[in-house]
VEXRO-691267 format. One record per residue (C-alpha): residue in one letter; x, y, z; residue number from 1. Coordinates in nm, 3 decimals, decimal comma. Example, Ala and Ser with C-alpha at 12.3 -4.5 7.8 and 13.67 -1.06 7.14 Angstrom:
! residues 2
+------+---------+---------+---------+-----+
! code !    east !   north !      up ! pos !
+------+---------+---------+---------+-----+
!    A !   1,230 !  -0,450 !   0,780 !   1 !
!    S !   1,367 !  -0,106 !   0,714 !   2 !
+------+---------+---------+---------+-----+
! end
This chain:
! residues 291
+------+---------+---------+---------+-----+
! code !    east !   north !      up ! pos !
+------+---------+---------+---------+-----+
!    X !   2,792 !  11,396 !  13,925 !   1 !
!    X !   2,904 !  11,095 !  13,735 !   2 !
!    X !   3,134 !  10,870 !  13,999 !   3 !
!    X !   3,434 !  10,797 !  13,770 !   4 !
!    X !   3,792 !  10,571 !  13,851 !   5 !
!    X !   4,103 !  10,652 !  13,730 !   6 !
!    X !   4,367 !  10,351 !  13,627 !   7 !
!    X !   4,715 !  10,417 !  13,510 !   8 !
!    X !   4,997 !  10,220 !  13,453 !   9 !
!    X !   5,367 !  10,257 !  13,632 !  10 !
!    X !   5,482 !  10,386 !  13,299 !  11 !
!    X !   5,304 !  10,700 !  13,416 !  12 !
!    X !   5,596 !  10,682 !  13,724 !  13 !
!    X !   5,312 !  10,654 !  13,965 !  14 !
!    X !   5,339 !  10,396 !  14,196 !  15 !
!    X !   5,102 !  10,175 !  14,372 !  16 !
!    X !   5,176 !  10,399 !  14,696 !  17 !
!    X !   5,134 !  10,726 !  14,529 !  18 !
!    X !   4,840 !  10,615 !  14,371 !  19 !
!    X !   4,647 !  10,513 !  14,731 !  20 !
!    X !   4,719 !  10,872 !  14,797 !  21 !
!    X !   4,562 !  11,070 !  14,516 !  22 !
!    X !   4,300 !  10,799 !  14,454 !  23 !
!    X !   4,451 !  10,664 !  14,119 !  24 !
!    X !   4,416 !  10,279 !  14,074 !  25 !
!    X !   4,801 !  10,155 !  13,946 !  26 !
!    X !   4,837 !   9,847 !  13,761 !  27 !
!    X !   5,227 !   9,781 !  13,810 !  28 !
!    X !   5,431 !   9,711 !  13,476 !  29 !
!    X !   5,559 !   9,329 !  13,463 !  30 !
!    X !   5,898 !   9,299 !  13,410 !  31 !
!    X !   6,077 !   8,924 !  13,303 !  32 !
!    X !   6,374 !   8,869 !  13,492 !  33 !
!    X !   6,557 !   8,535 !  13,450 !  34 !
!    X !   6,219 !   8,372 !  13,360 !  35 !
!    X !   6,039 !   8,514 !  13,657 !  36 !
!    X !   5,789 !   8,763 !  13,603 !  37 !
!    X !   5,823 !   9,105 !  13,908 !  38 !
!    X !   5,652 !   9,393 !  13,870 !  39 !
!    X !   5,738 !   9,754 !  13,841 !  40 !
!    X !   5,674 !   9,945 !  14,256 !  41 !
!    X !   5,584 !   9,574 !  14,415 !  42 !
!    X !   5,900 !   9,334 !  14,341 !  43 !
!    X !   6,128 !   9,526 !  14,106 !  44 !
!    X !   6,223 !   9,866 !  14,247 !  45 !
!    X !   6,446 !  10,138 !  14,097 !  46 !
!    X !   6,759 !  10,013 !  14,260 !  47 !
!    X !   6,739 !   9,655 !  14,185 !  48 !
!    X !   6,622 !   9,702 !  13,870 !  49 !
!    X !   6,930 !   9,867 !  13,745 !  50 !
!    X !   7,167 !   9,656 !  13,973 !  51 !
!    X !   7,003 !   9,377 !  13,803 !  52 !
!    X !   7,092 !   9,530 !  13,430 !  53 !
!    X !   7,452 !   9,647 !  13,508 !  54 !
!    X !   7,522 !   9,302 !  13,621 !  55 !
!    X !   7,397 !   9,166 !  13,227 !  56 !
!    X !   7,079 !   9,010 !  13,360 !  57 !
!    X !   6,844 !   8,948 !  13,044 !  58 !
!    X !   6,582 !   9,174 !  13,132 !  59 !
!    X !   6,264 !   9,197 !  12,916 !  60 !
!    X !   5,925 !   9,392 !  12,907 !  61 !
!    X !   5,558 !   9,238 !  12,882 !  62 !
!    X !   5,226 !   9,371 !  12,910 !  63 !
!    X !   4,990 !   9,375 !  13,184 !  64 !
!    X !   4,756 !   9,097 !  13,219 !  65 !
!    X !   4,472 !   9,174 !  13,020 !  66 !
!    X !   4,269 !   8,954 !  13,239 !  67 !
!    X !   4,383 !   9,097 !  13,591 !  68 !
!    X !   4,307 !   9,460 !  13,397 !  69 !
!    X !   3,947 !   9,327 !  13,326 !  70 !
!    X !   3,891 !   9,239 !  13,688 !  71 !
!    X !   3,997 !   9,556 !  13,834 !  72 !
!    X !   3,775 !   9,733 !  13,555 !  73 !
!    X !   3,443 !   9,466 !  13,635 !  74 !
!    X !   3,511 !   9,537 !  14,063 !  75 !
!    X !   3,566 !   9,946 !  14,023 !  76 !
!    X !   3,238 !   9,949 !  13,831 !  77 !
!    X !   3,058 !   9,792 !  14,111 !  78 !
!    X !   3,140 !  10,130 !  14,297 !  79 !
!    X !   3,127 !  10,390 !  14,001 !  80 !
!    X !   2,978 !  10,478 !  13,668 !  81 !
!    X !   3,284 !  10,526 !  13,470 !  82 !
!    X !   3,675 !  10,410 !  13,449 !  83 !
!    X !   3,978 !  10,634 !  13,246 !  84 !
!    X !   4,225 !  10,409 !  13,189 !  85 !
!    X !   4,581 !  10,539 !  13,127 !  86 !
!    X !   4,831 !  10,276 !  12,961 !  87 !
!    X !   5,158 !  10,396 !  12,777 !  88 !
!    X !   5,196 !  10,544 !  12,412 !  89 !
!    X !   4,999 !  10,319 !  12,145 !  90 !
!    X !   5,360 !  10,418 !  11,955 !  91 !
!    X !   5,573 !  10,243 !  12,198 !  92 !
!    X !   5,310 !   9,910 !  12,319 !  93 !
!    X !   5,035 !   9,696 !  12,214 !  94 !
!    X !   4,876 !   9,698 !  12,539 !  95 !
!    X !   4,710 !  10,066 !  12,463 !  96 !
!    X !   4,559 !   9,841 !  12,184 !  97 !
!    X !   4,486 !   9,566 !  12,368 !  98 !
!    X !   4,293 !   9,734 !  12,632 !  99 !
!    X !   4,112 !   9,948 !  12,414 ! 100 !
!    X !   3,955 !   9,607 !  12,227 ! 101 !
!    X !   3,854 !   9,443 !  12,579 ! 102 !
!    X !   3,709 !   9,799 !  12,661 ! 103 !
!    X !   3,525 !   9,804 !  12,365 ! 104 !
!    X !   3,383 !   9,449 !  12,354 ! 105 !
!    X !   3,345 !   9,397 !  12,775 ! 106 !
!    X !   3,260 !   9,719 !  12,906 ! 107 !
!    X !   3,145 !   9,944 !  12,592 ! 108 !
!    X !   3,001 !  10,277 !  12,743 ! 109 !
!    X !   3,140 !  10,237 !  13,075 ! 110 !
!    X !   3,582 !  10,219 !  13,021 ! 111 !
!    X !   3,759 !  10,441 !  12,842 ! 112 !
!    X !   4,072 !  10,406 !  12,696 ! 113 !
!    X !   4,310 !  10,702 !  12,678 ! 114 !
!    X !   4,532 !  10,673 !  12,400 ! 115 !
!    X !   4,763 !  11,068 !  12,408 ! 116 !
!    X !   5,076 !  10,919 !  12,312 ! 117 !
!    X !   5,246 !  11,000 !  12,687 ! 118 !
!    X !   5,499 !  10,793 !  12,874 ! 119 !
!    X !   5,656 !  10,855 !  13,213 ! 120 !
!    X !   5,646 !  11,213 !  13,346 ! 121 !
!    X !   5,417 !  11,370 !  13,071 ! 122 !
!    X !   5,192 !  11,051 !  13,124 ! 123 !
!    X !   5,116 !  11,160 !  13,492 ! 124 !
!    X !   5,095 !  11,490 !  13,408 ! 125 !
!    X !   4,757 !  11,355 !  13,168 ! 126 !
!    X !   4,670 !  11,160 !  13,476 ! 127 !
!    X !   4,659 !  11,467 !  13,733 ! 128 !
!    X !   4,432 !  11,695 !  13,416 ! 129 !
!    X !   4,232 !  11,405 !  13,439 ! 130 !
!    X !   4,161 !  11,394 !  13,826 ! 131 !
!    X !   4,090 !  11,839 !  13,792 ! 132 !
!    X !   3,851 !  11,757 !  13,493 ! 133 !
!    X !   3,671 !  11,477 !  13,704 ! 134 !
!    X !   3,638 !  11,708 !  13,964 ! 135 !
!    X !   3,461 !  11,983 !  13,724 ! 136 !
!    X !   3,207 !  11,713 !  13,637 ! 137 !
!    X !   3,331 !  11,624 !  13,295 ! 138 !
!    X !   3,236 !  11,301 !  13,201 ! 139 !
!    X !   3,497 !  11,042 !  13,104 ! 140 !
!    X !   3,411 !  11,074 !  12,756 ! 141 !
!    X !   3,479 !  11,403 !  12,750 ! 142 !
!    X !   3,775 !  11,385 !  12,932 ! 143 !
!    X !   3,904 !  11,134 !  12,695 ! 144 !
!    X !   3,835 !  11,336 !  12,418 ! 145 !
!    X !   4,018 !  11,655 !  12,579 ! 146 !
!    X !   4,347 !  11,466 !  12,702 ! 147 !
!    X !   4,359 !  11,319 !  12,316 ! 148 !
!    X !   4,288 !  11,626 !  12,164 ! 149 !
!    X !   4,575 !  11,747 !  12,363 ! 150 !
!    X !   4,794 !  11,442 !  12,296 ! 151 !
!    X !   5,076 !  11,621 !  12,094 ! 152 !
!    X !   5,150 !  11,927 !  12,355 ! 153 !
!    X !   5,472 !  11,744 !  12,537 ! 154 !
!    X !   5,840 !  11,678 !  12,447 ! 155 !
!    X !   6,085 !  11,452 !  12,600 ! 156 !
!    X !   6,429 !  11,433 !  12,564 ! 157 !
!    X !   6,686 !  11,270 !  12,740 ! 158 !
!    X !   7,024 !  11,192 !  12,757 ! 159 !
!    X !   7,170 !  10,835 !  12,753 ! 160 !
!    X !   7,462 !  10,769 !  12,934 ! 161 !
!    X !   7,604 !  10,436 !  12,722 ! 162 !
!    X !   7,484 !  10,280 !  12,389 ! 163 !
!    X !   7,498 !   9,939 !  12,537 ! 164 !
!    X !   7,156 !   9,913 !  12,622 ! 165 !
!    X !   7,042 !  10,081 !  12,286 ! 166 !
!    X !   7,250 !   9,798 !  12,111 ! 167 !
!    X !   7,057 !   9,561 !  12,311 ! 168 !
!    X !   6,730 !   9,631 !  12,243 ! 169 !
!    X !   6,818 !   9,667 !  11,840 ! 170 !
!    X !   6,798 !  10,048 !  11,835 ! 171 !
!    X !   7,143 !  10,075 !  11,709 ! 172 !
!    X !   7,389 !   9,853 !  11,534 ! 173 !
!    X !   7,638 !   9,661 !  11,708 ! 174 !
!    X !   7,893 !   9,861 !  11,515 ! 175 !
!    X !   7,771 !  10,224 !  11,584 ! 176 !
!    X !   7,750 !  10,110 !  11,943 ! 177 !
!    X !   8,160 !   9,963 !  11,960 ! 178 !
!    X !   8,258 !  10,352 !  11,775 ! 179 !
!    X !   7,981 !  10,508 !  12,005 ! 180 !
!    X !   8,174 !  10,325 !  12,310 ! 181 !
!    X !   8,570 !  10,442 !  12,182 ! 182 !
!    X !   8,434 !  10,816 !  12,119 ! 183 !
!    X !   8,234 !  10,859 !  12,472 ! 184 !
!    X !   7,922 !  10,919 !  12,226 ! 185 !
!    X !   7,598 !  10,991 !  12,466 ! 186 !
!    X !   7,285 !  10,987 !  12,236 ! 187 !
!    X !   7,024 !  11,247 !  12,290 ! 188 !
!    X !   6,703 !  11,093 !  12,270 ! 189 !
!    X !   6,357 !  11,243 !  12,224 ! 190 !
!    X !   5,999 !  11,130 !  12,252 ! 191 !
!    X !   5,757 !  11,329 !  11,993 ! 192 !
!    X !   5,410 !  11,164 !  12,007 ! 193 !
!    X !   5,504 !  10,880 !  12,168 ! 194 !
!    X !   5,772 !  10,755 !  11,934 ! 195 !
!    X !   6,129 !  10,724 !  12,110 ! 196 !
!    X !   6,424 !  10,848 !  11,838 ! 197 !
!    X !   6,763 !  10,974 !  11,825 ! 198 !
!    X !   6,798 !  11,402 !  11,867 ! 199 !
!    X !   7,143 !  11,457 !  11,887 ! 200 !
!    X !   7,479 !  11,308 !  11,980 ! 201 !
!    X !   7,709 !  11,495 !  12,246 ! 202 !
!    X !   8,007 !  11,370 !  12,427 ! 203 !
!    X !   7,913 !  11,475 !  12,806 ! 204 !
!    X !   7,668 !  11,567 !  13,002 ! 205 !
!    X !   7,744 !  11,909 !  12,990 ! 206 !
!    X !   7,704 !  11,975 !  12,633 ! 207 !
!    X !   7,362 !  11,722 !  12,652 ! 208 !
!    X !   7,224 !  11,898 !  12,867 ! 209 !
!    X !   7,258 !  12,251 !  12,681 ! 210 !
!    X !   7,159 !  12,065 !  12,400 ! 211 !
!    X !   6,828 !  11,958 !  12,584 ! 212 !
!    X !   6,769 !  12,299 !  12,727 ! 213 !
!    X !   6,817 !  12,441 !  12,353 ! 214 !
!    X !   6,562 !  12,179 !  12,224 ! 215 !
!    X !   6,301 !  12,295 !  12,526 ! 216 !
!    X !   6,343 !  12,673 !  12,394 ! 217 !
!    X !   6,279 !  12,588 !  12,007 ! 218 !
!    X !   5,979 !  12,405 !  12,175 ! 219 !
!    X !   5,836 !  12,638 !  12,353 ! 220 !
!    X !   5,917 !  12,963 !  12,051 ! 221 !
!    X !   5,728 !  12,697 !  11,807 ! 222 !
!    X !   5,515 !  12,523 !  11,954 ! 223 !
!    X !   5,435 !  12,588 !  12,311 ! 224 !
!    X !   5,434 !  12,983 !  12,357 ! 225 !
!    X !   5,057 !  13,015 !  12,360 ! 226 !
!    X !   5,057 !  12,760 !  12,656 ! 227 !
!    X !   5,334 !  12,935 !  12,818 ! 228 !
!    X !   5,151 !  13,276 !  12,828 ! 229 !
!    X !   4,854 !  13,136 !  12,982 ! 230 !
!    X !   5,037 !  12,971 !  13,240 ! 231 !
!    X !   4,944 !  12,634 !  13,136 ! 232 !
!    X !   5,256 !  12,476 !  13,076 ! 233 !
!    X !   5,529 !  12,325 !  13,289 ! 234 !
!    X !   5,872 !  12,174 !  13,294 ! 235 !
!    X !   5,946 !  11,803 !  13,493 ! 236 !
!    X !   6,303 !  11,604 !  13,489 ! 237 !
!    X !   6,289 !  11,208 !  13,523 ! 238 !
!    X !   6,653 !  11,003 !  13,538 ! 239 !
!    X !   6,778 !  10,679 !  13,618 ! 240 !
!    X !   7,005 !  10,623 !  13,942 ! 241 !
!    X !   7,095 !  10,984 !  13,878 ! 242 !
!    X !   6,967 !  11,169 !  14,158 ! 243 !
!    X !   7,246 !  11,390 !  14,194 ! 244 !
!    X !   7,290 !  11,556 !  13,845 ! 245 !
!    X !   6,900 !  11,549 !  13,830 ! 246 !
!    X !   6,870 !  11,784 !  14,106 ! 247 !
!    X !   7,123 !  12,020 !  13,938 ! 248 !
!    X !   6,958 !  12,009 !  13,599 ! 249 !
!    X !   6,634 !  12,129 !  13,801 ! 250 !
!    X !   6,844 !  12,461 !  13,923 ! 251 !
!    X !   6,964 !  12,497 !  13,597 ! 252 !
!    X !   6,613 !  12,465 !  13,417 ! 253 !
!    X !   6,494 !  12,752 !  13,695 ! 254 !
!    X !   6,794 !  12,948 !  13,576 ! 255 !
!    X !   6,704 !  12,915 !  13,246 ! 256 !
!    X !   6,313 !  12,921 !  13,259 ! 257 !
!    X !   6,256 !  13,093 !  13,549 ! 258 !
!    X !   5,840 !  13,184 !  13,472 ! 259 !
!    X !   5,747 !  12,790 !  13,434 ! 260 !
!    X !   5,689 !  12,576 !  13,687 ! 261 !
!    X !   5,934 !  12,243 !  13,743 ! 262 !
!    X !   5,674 !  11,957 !  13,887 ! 263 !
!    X !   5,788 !  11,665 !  13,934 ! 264 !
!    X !   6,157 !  11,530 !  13,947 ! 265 !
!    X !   6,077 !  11,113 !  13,928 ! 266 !
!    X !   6,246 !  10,841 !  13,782 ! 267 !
!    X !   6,250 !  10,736 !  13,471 ! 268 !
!    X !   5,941 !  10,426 !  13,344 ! 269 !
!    X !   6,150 !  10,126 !  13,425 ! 270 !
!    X !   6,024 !  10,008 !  13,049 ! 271 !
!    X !   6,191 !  10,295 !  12,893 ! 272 !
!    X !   6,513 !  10,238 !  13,129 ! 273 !
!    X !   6,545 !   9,876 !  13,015 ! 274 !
!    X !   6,612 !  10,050 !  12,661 ! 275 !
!    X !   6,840 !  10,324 !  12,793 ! 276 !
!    X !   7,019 !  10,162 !  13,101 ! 277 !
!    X !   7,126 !  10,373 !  13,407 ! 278 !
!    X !   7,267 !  10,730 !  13,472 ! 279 !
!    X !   6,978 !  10,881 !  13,204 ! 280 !
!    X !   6,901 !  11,239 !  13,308 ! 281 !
!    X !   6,570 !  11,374 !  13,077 ! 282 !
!    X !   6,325 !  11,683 !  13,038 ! 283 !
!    X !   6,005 !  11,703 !  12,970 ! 284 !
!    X !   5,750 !  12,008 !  12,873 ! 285 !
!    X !   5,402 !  11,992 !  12,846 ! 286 !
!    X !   5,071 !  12,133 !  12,808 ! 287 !
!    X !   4,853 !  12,141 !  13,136 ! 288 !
!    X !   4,488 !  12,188 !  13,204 ! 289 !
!    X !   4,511 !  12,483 !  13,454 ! 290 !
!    X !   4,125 !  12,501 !  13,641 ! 291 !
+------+---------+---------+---------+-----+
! end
């Protein structure tokens, strides 16, 4: 059996820590705060992070050092065959790009790039169907090959508390945002093959999250009821500095959905948090390898 390494980036919500414990090399997302650069897990952690945005720090994402990535991938190969390396959605970063042409010209044959258009929760869902497949002896072209294949099974939505952060970022005009503010507006937005866009507008949590829950069911009826049958599909929350409301969504989702599993309940990728700002509560649904 081929010896093969798994890298993923904190976009995936796996932290260094985590990672030590289910054998998953982590390269932590850099963050530029006041022209310092921290990274995601080491540095920056959840709570700062978002202390650090409500207080209008200019906060602004960068990719990982292709050159640090490159050493990691030239000193894991000195101890196995073959590397799967995880970055975010090609749809939402250059660095899926930019590590698949240093793969491709430095370590052809030997690193594979995973490009299936995941972020946060649905990312380390990939990640864990990778680690099963590795253990069945599948190579890591063939595992690449699967988890792109499969790239499309997922849905994210979530619900944004302010339009502040939108505004900041240039996903909506300064003018929606000001009428957004007066009328309480709380975007719904959703991730479809990597790509974040607008759902749905509500005006409280309530209503978003019925909305969500609504979206999940014309998911599953459409898309997903194959996967749901076989018992290969699952449910997973992520949030921002909403602990709380997260925990009641995941009663409600069992309420609701009460034959598919709810695995993880993580926070949100700090670099789609920088977009969304604090108090986002989200849902996920995705395929699964089941071995």
């Amino acid at each position: 059996m081929r010896k093969i390494a798994v890298v993923v980036d904190s976009n995936s919500g796996i932290m260094p820590v985590e990672g030590k414990h289910i054998g998953v090399n982590v390269v932590p997302m850099p963050f530029i705060i006041n022209d310092e650069v921290l990274y995601e897990g080491v540095q920056l952690k959840q709570e700062e992070f978002y202390r650090l945005q409500r207080e209008g720090v200019r906060i602004t994402t960068s990719q990982p050092n292709i050159n640090e990535i490159c050493e990691l991938w030239a000193n894991l190969l000195k101890t196995h065959d073959e590397i799967l390396h995880f970055p975010m959605s090609s749809a939402l970063s250059m660095s899926c790009e930019t590590a698949q042409k240093f793969a491709e010209e430095q370590f052809k044959d030997k690193v594979f790039v995973v490009d299936n258009k995941r972020i946060s929760i649905t990312l380390k869902s990939s990640v864990f169907d990778a680690l099963k497949l590795i253990s069945e002896g599948r190579s890591a072209s063939e595992i690449k090959k699967y988890l792109e294949d499969d790239a499309l099974n997922s849905s994210i939505y979530l619900i944004v508390d302010t339009l502040k952060y939108l505004k900041q970022g240039g996903r909506v005009t300064p003018a929606a945002a000001a009428i957004g503010a007066v009328l309480n507006i709380k975007p719904i937005l959703t991730i479809q093959g990597g790509k974040l866009d607008k759902y749905a507008l509500v005006t409280n949590i309530k209503s978003g999250k019925k909305k969500m829950i609504s979206a999940i069911k014309k998911d599953i009826e459409k898309r997903f009821s194959a996967f749901v049958e076989a018992g290969e599909f699952a449910l997973a929350i992520a949030h921002t500095t909403n602990d709380e409301n997260a925990e009641i969504f995941k009663q409600e989702l069992i309420k609701e959905f009460p034959n598919i599993p709810i695995t993880y309940v993580d926070p949100l990728a700090l670099s789609i948090g920088t977009h969304t700002g604090p108090r986002v509560l989200a849902v996920g649904g995705y395929h699964f390898y089941k071995n």
